[in-house]
C-alpha positions as CSV (number, residue, x, y, z in Angstrom):
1,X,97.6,97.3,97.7
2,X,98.9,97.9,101.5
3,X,97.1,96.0,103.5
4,X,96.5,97.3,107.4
5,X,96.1,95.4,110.6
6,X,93.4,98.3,112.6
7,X,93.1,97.3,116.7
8,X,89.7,95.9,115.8
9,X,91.4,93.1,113.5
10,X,93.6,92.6,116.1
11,X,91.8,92.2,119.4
12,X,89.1,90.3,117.2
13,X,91.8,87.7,116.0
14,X,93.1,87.4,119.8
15,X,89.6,86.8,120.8
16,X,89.2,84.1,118.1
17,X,92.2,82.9,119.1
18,X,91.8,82.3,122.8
19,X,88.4,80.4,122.3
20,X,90.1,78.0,119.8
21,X,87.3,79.4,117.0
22,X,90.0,78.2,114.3
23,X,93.4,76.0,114.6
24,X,97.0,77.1,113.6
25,X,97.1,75.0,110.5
26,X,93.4,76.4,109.4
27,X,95.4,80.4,109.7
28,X,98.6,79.2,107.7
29,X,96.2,77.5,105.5
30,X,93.5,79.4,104.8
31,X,93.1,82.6,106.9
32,X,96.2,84.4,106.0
33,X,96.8,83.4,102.5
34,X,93.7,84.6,101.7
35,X,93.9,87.9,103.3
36,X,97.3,88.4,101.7
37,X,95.4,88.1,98.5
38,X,94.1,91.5,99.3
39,X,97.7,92.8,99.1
40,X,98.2,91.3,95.7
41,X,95.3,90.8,94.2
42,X,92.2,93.1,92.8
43,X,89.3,92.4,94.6
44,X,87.2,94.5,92.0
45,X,88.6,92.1,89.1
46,X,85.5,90.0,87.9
47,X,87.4,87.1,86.6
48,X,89.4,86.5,90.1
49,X,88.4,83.4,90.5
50,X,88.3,84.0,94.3
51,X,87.1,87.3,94.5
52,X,84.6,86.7,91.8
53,X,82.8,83.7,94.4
54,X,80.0,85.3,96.5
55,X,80.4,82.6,98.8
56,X,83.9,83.6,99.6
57,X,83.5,87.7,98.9
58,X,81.2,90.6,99.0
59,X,79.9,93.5,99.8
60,X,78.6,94.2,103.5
61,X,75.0,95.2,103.9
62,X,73.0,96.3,106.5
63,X,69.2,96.2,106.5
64,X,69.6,95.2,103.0
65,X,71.7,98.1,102.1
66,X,75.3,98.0,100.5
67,X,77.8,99.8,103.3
68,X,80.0,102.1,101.1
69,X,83.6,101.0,101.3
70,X,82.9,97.8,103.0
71,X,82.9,94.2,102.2
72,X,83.5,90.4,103.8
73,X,85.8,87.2,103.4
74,X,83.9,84.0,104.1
75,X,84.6,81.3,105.3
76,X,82.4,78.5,106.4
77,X,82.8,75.2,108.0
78,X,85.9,76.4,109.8
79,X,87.8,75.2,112.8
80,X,86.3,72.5,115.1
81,X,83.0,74.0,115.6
82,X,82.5,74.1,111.6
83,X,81.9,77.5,112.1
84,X,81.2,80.3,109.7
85,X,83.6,83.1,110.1
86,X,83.4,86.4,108.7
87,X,86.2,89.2,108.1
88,X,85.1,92.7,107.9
89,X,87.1,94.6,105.3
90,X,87.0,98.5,104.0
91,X,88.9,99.1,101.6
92,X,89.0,103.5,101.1
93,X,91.6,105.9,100.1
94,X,92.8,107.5,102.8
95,X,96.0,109.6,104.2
96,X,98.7,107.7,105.7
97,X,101.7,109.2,106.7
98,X,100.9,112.1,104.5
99,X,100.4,109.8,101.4
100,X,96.6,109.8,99.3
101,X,96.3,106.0,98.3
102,X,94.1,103.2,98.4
103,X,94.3,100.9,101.2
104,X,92.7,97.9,102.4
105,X,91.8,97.6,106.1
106,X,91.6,94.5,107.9
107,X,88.4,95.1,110.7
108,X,86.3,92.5,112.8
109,X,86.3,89.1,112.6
110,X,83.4,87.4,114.0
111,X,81.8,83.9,114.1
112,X,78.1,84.2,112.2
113,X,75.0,84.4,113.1
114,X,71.8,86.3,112.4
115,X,72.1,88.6,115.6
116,X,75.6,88.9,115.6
117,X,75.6,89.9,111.8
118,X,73.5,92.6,111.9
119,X,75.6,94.1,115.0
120,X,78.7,94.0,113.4
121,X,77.0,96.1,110.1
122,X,75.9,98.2,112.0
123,X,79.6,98.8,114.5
124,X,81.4,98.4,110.5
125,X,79.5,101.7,109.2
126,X,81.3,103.3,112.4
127,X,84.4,101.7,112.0
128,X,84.5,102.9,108.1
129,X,83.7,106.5,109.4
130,X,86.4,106.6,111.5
131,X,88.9,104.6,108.7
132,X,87.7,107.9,106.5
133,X,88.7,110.5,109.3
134,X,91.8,108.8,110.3
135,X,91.0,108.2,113.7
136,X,91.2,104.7,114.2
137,X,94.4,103.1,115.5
138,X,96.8,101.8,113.2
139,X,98.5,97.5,114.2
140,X,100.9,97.2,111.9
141,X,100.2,96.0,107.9
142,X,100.4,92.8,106.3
């Protein structure tokens, strides 16, 4: 599945970046391998042994409710702060470059807690609104 980098991914992972939230060896090691599983693996496949761990994978909810097209990677006790880090992900079929296909698309990544949890359901449910129309702004793909 094509996996795309949106500007939200991208100025989130700066962000991340510049206050040291994870190292270099805990992205070669952990971050990006496992978001290039989206690329080769099937999420939906109940016997990935990743994808298959609600600790690691899910759907996103907000106010108990499951966002349609949305889900988060997980990852906890990361970087030096033993953090717990989240990855929005919406994976939709959309139009790109006049091609119908499913795509996964890499959103927010955030640092957890309660507050900012809720906040970032509720900015995903417009994020996968404009994913659907085709008005968010494409960073490259994985």
């Amino acid at each position: 599945m094509e996996v795309i980098i949106t500007e939200w991914g991208l100025q989130s992972y700066i962000s991340l970046k510049g206050q040291a939230v994870f190292s270099d060896s805990d992205y070669k090691s952990k971050l990006r391998p496992d978001a290039e599983l989206l690329k080769t693996d099937d999420p939906f496949d109940p016997n990935h042994p990743k994808f298959s761990n609600s600790k690691f994978w899910g759907p996103a909810t907000s106010f108990g409710n499951i966002l349609q097209y949305g889900y988060k990677m997980k990852w906890h006790n990361l970087g030096p702060g033993n953090v717990q880090l989240r990855l929005c992900v919406v994976i939709a079929a959309t139009v790109l470059e006049g091609i119908m296909a499913q795509r996964t698309f890499l959103c927010t990544s955030y640092v957890k807690d309660d507050k900012t949890d809720k906040r970032e359901m509720a900015r995903l449910k417009i994020k996968i609104q404009k994913i659907i129309d085709g008005t968010y702004v494409y960073r490259g793909n994985l």
